[in-house]
PAFIZA-770485 format. One record per atom (N, C-alpha, C): x, y, z; residue in three letters. Coordinates in steps of 0.1 Angstrom, whole numbers, plus 5000, padded with zeros to 4 digits. Layout:
N
XYZala/...
***
This chain:
472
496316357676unk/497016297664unk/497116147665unk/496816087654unk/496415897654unk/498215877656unk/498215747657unk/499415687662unk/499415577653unk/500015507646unk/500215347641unk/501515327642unk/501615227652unk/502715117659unk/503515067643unk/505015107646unk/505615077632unk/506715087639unk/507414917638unk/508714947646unk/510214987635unk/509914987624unk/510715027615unk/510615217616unk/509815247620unk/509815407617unk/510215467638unk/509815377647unk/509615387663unk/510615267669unk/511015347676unk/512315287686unk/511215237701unk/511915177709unk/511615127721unk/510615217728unk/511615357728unk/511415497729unk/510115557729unk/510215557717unk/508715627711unk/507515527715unk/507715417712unk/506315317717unk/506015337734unk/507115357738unk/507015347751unk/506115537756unk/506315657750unk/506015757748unk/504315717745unk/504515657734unk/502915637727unk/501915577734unk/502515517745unk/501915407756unk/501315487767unk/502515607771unk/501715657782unk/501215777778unk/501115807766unk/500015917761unk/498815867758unk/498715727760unk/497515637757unk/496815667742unk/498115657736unk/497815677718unk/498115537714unk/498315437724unk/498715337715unk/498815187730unk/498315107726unk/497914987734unk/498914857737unk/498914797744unk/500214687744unk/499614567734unk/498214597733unk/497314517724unk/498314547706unk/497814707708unk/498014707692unk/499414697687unk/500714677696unk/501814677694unk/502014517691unk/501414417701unk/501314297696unk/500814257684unk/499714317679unk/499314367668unk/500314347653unk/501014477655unk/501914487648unk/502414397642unk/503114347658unk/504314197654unk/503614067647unk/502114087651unk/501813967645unk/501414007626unk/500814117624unk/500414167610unk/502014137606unk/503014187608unk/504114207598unk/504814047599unk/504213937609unk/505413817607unk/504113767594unk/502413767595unk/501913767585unk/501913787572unk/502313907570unk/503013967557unk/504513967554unk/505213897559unk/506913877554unk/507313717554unk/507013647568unk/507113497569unk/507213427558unk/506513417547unk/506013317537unk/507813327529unk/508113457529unk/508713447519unk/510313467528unk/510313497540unk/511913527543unk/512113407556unk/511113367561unk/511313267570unk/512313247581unk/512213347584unk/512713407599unk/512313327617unk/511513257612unk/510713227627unk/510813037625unk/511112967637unk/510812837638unk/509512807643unk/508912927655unk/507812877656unk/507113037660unk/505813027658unk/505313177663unk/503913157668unk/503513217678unk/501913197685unk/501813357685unk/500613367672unk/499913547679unk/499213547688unk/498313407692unk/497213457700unk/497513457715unk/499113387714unk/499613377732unk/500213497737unk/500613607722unk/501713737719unk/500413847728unk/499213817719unk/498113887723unk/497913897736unk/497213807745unk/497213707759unk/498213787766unk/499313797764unk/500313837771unk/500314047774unk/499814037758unk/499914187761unk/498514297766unk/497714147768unk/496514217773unk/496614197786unk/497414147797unk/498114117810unk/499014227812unk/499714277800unk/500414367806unk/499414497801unk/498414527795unk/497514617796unk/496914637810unk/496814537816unk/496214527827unk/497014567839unk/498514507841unk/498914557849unk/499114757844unk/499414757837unk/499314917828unk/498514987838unk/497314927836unk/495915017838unk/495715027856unk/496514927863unk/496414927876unk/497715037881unk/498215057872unk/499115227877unk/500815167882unk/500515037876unk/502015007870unk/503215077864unk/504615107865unk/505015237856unk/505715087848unk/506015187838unk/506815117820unk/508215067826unk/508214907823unk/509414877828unk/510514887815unk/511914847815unk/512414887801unk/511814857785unk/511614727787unk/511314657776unk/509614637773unk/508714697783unk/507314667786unk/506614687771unk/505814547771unk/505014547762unk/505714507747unk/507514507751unk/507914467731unk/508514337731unk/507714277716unk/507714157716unk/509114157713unk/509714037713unk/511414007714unk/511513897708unk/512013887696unk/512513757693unk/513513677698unk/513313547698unk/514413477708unk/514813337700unk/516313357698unk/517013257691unk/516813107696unk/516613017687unk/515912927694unk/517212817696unk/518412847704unk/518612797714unk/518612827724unk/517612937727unk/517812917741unk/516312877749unk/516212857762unk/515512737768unk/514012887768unk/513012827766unk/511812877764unk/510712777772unk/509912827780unk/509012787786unk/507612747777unk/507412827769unk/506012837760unk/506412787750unk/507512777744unk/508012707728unk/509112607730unk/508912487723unk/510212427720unk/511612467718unk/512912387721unk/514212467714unk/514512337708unk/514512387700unk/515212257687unk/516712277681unk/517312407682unk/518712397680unk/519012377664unk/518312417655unk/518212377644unk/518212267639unk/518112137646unk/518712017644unk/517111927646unk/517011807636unk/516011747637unk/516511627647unk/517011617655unk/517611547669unk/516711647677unk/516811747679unk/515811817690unk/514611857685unk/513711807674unk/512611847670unk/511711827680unk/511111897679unk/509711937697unk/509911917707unk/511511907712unk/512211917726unk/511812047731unk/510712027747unk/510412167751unk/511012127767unk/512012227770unk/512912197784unk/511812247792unk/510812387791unk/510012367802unk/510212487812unk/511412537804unk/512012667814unk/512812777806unk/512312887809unk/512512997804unk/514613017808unk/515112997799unk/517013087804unk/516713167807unk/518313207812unk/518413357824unk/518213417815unk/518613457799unk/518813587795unk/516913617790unk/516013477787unk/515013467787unk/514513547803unk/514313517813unk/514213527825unk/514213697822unk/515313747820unk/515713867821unk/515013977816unk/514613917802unk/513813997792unk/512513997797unk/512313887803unk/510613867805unk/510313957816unk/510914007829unk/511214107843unk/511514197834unk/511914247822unk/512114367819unk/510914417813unk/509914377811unk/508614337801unk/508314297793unk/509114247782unk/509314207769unk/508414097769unk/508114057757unk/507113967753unk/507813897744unk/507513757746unk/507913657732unk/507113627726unk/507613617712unk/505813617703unk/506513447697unk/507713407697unk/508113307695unk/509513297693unk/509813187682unk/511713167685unk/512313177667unk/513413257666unk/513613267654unk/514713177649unk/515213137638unk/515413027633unk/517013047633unk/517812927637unk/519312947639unk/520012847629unk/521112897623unk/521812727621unk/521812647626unk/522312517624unk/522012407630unk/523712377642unk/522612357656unk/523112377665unk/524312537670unk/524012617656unk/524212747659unk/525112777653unk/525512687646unk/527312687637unk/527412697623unk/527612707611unk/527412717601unk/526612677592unk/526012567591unk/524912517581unk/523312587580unk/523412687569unk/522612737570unk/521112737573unk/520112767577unk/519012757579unk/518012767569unk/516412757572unk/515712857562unk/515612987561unk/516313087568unk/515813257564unk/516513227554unk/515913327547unk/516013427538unk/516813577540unk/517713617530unk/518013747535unk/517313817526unk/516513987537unk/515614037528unk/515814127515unk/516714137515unk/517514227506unk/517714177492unk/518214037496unk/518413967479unk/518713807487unk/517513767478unk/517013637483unk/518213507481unk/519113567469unk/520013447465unk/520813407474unk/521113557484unk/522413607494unk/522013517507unk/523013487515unk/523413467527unk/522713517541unk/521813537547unk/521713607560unk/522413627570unk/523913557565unk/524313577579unk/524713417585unk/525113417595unk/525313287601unk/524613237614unk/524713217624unk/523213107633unk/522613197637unk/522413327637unk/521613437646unk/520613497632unk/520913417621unk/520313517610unk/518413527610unk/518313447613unk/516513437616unk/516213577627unk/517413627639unk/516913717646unk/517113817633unk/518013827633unk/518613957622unk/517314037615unk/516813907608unk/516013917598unk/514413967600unk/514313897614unk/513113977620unk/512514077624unk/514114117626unk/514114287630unk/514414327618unk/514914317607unk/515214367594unk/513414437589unk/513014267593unk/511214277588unk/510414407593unk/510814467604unk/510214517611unk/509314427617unk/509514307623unk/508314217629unk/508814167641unk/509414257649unk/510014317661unk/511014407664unk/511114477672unk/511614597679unk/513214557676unk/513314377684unk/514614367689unk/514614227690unk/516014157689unk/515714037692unk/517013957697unk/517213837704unk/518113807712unk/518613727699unk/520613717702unk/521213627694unk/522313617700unk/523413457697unk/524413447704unk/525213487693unk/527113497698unk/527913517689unk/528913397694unk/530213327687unk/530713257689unk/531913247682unk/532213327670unk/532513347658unk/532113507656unk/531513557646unk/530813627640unk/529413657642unk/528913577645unk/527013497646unk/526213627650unk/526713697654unk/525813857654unk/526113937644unk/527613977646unk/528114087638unk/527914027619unk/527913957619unk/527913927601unk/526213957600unk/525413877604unk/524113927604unk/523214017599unk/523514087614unk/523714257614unk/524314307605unk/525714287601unk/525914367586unk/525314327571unk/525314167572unk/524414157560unk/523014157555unk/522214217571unk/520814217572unk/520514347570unk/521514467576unk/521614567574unk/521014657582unk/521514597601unk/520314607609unk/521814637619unk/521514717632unk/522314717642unk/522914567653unk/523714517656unk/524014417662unk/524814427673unk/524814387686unk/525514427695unk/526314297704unk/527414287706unk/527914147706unk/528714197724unk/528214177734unk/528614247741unk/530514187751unk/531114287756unk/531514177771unk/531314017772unk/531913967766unk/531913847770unk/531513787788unk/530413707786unk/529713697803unk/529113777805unk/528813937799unk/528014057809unk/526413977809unk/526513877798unk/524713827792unk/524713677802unk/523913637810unk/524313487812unk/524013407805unk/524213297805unk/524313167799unk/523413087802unk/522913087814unk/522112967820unk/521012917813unk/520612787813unk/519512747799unk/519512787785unk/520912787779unk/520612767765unk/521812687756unk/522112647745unk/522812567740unk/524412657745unk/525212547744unk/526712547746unk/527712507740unk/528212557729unk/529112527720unk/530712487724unk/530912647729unk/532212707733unk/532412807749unk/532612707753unk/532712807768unk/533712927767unk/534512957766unk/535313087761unk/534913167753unk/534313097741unk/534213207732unk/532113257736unk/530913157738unk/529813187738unk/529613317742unk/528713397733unk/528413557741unk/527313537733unk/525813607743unk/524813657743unk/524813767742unk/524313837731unk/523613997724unk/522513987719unk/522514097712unk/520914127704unk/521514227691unk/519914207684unk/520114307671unk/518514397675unk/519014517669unk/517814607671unk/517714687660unk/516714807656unk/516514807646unk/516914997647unk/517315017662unk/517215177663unk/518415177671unk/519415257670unk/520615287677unk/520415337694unk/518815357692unk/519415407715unk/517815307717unk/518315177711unk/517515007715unk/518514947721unk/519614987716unk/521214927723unk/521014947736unk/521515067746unk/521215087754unk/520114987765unk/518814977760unk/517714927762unk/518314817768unk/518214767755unk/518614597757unk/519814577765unk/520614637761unk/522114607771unk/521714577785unk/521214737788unk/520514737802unk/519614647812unk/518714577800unk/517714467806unk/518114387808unk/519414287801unk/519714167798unk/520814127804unk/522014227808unk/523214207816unk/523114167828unk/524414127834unk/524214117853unk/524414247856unk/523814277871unk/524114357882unk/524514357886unk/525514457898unk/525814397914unk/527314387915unk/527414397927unk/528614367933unk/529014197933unk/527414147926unk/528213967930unk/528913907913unk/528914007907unk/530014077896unk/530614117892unk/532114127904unk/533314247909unk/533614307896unk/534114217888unk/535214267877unk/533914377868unk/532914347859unk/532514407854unk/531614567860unk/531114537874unk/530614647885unk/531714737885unk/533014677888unk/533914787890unk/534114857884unk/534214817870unk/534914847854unk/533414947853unk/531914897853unk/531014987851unk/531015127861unk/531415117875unk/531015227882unk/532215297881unk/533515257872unk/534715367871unk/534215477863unk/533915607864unk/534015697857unk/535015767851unk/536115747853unk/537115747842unk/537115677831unk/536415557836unk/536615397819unk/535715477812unk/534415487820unk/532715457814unk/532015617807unk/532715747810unk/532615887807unk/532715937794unk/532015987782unk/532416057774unk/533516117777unk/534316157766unk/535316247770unk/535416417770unk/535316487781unk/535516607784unk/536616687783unk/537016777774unk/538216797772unk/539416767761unk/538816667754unk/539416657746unk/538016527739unk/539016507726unk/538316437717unk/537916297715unk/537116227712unk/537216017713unk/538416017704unk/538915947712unk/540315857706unk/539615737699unk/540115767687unk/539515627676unk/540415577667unk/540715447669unk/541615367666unk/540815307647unk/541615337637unk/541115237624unk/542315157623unk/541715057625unk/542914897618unk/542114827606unk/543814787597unk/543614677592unk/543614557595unk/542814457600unk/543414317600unk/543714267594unk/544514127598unk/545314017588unk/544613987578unk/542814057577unk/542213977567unk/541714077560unk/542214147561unk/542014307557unk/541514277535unk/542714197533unk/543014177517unk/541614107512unk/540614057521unk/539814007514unk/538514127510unk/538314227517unk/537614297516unk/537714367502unk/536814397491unk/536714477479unk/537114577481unk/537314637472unk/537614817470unk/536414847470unk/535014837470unk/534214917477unk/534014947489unk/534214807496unk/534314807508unk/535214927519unk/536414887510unk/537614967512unk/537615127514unk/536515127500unk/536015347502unk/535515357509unk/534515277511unk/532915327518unk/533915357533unk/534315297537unk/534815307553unk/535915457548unk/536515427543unk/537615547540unk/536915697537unk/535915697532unk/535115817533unk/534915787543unk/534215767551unk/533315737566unk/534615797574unk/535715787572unk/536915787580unk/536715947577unk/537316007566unk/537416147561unk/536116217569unk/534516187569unk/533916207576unk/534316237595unk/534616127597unk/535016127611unk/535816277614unk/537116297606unk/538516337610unk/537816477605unk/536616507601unk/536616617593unk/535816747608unk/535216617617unk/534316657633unk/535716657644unk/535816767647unk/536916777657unk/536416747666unk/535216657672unk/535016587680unk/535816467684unk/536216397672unk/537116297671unk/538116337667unk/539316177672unk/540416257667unk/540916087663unk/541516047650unk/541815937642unk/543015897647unk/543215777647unk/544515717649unk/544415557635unk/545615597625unk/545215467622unk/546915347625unk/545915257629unk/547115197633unk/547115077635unk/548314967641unk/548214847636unk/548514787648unk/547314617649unk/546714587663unk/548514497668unk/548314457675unk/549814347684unk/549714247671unk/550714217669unk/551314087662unk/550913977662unk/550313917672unk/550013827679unk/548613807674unk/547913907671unk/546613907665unk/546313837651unk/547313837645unk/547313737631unk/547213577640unk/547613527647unk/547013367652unk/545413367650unk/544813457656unk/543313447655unk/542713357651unk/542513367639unk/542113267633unk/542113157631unk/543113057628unk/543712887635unk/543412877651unk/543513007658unk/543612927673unk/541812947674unk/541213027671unk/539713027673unk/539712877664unk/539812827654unk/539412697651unk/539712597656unk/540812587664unk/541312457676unk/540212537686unk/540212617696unk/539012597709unk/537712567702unk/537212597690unk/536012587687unk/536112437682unk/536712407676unk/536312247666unk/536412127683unk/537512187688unk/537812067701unk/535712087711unk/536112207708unk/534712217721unk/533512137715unk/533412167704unk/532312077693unk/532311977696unk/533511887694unk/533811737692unk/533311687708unk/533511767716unk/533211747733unk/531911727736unk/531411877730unk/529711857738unk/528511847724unk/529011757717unk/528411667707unk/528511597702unk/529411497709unk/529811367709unk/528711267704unk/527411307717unk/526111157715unk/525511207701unk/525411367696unk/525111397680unk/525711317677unk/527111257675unk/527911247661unk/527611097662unk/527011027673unk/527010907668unk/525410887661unk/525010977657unk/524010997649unk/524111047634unk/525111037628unk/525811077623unk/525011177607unk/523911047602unk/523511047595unk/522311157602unk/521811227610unk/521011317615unk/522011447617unk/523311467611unk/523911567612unk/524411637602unk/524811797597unk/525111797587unk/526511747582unk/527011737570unk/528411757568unk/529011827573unk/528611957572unk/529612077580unk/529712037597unk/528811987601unk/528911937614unk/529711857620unk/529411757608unk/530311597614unk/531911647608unk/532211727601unk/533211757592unk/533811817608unk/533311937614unk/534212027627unk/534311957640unk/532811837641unk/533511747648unk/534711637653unk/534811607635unk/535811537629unk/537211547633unk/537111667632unk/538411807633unk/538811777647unk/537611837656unk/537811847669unk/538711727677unk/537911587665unk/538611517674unk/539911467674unk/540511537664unk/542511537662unk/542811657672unk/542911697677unk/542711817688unk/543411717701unk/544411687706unk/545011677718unk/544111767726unk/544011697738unk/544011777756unk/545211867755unk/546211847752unk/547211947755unk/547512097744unk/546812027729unk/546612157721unk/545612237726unk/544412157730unk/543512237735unk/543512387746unk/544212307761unk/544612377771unk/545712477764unk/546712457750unk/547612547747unk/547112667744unk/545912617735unk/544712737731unk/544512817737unk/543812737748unk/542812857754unk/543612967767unk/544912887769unk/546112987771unk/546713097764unk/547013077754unk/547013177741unk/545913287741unk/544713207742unk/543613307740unk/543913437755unk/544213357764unk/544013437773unk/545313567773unk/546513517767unk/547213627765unk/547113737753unk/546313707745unk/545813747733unk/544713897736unk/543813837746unk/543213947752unk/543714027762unk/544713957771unk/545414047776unk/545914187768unk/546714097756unk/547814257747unk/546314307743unk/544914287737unk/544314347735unk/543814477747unk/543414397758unk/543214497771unk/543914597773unk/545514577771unk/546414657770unk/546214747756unk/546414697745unk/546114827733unk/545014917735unk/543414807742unk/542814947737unk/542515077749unk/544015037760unk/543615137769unk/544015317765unk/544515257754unk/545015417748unk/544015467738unk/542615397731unk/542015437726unk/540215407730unk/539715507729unk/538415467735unk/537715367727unk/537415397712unk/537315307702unk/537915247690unk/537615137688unk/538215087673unk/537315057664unk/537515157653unk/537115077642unk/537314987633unk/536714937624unk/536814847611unk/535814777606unk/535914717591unk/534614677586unk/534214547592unk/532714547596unk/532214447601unk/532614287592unk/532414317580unk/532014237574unk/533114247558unk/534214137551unk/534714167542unk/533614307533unk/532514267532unk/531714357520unk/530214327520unk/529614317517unk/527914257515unk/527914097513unk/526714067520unk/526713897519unk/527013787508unk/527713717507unk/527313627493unk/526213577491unk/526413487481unk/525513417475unk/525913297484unk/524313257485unk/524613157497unk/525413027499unk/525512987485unk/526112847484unk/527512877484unk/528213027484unk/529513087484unk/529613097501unk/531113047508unk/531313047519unk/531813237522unk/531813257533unk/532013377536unk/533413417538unk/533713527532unk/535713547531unk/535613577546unk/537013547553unk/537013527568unk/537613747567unk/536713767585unk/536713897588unk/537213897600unk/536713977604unk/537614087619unk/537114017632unk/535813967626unk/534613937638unk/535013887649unk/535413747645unk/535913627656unk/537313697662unk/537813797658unk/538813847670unk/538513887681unk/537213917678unk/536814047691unk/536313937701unk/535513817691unk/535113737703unk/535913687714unk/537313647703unk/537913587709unk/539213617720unk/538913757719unk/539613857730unk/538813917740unk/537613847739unk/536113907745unk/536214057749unk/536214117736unk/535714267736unk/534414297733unk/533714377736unk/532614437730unk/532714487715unk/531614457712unk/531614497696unk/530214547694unk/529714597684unk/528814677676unk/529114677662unk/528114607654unk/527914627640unk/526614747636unk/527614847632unk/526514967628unk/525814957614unk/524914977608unk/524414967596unk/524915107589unk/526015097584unk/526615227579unk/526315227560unk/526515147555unk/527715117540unk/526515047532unk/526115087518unk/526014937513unk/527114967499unk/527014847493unk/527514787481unk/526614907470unk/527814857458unk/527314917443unk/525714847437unk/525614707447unk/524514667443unk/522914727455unk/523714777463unk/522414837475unk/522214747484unk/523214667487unk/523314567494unk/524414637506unk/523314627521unk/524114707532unk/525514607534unk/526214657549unk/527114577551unk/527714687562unk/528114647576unk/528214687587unk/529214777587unk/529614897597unk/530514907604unk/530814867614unk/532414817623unk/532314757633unk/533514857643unk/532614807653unk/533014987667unk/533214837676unk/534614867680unk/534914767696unk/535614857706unk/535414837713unk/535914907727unk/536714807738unk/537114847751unk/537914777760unk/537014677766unk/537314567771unk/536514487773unk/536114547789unk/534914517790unk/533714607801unk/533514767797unk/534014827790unk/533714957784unk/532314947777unk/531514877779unk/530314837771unk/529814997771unk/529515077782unk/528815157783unk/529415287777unk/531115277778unk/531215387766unk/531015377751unk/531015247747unk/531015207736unk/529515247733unk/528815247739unk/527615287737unk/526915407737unk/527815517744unk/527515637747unk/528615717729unk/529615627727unk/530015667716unk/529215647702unk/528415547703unk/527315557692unk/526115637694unk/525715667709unk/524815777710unk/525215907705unk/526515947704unk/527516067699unk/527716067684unk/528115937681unk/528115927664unk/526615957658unk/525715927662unk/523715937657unk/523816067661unk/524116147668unk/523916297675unk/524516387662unk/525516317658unk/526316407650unk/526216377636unk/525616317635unk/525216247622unk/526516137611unk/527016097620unk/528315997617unk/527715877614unk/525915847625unk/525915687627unk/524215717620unk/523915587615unk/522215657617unk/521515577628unk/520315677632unk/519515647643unk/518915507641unk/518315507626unk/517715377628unk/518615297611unk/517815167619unk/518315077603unk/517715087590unk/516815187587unk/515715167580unk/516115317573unk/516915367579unk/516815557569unk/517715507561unk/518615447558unk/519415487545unk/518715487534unk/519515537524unk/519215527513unk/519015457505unk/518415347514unk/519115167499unk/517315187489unk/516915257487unk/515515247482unk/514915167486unk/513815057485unk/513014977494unk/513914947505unk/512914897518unk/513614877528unk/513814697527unk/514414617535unk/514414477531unk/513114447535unk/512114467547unk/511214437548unk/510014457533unk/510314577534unk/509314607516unk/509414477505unk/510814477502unk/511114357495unk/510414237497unk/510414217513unk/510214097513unk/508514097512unk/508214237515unk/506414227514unk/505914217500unk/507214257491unk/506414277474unk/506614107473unk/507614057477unk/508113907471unk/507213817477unk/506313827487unk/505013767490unk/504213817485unk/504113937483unk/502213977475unk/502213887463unk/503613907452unk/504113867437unk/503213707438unk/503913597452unk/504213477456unk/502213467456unk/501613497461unk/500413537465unk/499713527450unk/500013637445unk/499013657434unk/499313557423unk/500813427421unk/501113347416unk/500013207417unk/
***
């Protein structure tokens, strides 16, 4: 039976299956990525820079090691998109900013490093806000071109939306994964704060920066998680928290404890928004697998939002100081949070990020009574781009460094998706994971980004809105 490499229809999984049945080549998978950034690029503009014929090169090296009786390492042979702040050996990182235009450091980052030992291939770097913070970029979202993609990770979002990779690396700081992911309509995984390292790539926010990925199939999570985290004992706190089998275990005996909250920002979300999760909930409670708790987070959780903008605007003002005396090479929204930062006391600052740290404490404490929490990723479907985004749940989780997951659950009355969001205890990564392997088992989650029912997929869209662009 023929095989055609289609990462919208095939998980990591399956390619990797198709590889050692020798139905399918590291060639023609590179293939793929390069035919579909061909046929979507023009019009959703996802990518800052892309080389097929170095994608190719690469994957005919790992043909080769293949053919010498090599086994399949996690990621072997799939190309990866990589958010272009982080440090890249073969492509420039520009940071979205024309201050780093064809700045090439020369060295691949750890979480680069990590992907590349796992097999993964870079076919190039997908396009971020500028310096990773709000000012939007050129993607496109594929769904409806007026709308939003999302905020600095939206170029990965979108590439995996495209099907013009498997999976692709993005940071979170704020939201910067989980909004994405819900308005791309693609899986996003925002992990552990630290489990991803940092080394060689831009630095906004030391507290808050976390390395994840978006993928386009629910057991890619896994995958990725796996390739890209630390190991080892010479990372007590999370090793320990991973090899507890009491934290890290499905539950035997009784049912997932699942927490639904409102947050403080609860009132901005629509009443569609509002059902779609509320059926989804009735769903849940209706599998005695689960068992519902709805209920309401510590008190203390309404700061969130003001105190995430004092650590973030002060951190700005710090480590983009020689930017701002550039001023006119920066955006408004830029020079505007710099601005900010710099009314920011040393002493409000340290008050912050003291706060923060008790903030995740009561969190560590709440979620030891429940395995997971839900709530909506995202107020509702993306805006229209020139509209700012109503503030959501997202930046809490960062900022209590929990693990999070944006599932592609929901869309809008217009067929416009929009996330659900699954957080767990901080280092619970791996139950949090094995709970979405259980939700797709039971048909709570879907397996991939691409089965719902929104009629064309966004990638389709974006292929008719370049054929249309084409034959104009």
């Amino acid at each position: 039976m023929s095989f055609t490499v289609d990462f919208k229809k095939h998980s990591i999984g399956d390619l990797h299956g198709a590889l050692s049945a020798y139905r399918a080549t590291p060639e023609d998978i590179a293939q793929q990525c390069i035919t579909m950034h061909g046929r979507t690029e023009t019009t959703a503009k996802a990518w800052v820079s892309f080389d097929g014929d170095q994608l190719l090169t690469a994957a005919r090296a790992t043909a080769t090691r293949l053919a010498g009786g090599e086994t399949l390492r996690p990621l072997e042979a799939m190309p990866i998109g990589v958010k272009d702040i982080f440090n890249t050996a073969d492509f420039p990182t520009q940071m979205g900013s024309p201050l780093w235009a064809g700045f090439t450091p020369g060295n691949d980052a750890r979480a680069v490093f990590n992907l590349k030992r796992a097999g993964g291939l870079v076919p190039g770097k997908t396009v971020t806000a500028e310096f990773a913070v709000h000012t939007l970029g050129k993607t496109v979202n594929p769904w409806a071109p007026e709308r939003t993609p999302g905020t600095s990770s939206s170029g990965s979002a979108v590439a995996v939306a495209q099907g013009v990779v498997p999976a692709a690396l993005g940071t979170q700081t704020a939201g910067s994964i989980v909004r994405p992911a819900s308005f791309c309509g693609v899986w996003g995984m925002k992990p552990s704060f630290g489990l991803i390292p940092r080394t060689g790539m831009l630095k906004t926010t030391d507290s808050l920066d976390t390395v994840g990925f978006f993928t386009g199939h629910a057991a890619d999570l896994s995958r990725m998680f796996d390739a890209l985290r630390v190991h080892g004992r010479d990372y007590p706190l999370s090793d320990r928290a991973f090899n507890d089998t009491a934290r890290q275990s499905a539950p035997l005996g009784r049912p997932w404890r699942v927490a639904f909250v409102r947050p403080h920002v609860w009132q901005h979300a629509p009443d569609h928004a509002r059902l779609a999760i509320a059926q989804w909930l009735q769903r849940l409670q209706a599998d005695s697998r689960f068992e519902l708790f709805e209920t309401t987070l510590p008190e203390d959780m309404a700061e969130c939002h003001p105190l995430h903008a004092t650590i973030y605007n002060r951190a700005l003002a710090y480590y983009f100081k020689d930017e701002f005396r550039k001023a006119e090479l920066v955006s408004p929204v830029m020079n505007g949070l710099i601005e900010a930062g710099r009314g920011i006391s040393p002493d409000s600052y340290a008050s912050a990020l003291d706060r923060q740290v008790e903030l995740a404490r009561q969190m560590d404490r709440f979620m030891r009574d429940f395995d997971v929490l839900v709530t909506l990723s995202t107020a509702g479907e993306a805006p229209l781009r020139h509209v700012e985004e109503q503030p959501d749940s997202a930046l809490m989780w960062t900022l209590t460094q929990l693990p999070s997951i944006s599932a592609p659950v929901f869309k809008s009355p217009r067929g416009l998706p929009f996330g659900l969001q699954l957080v767990a205890r901080r280092y619970n990564d791996p139950l949090l994971l094995k709970f979405v392997a259980e939700g797709v088992a039971r048909g709570l989650l879907p397996a991939s980004s691409f089965e719902q029912a929104y009629g064309e997929t966004g990638a389709t869209k974006a292929e008719s809105l370049a054929t249309a662009e084409a034959a104009a």
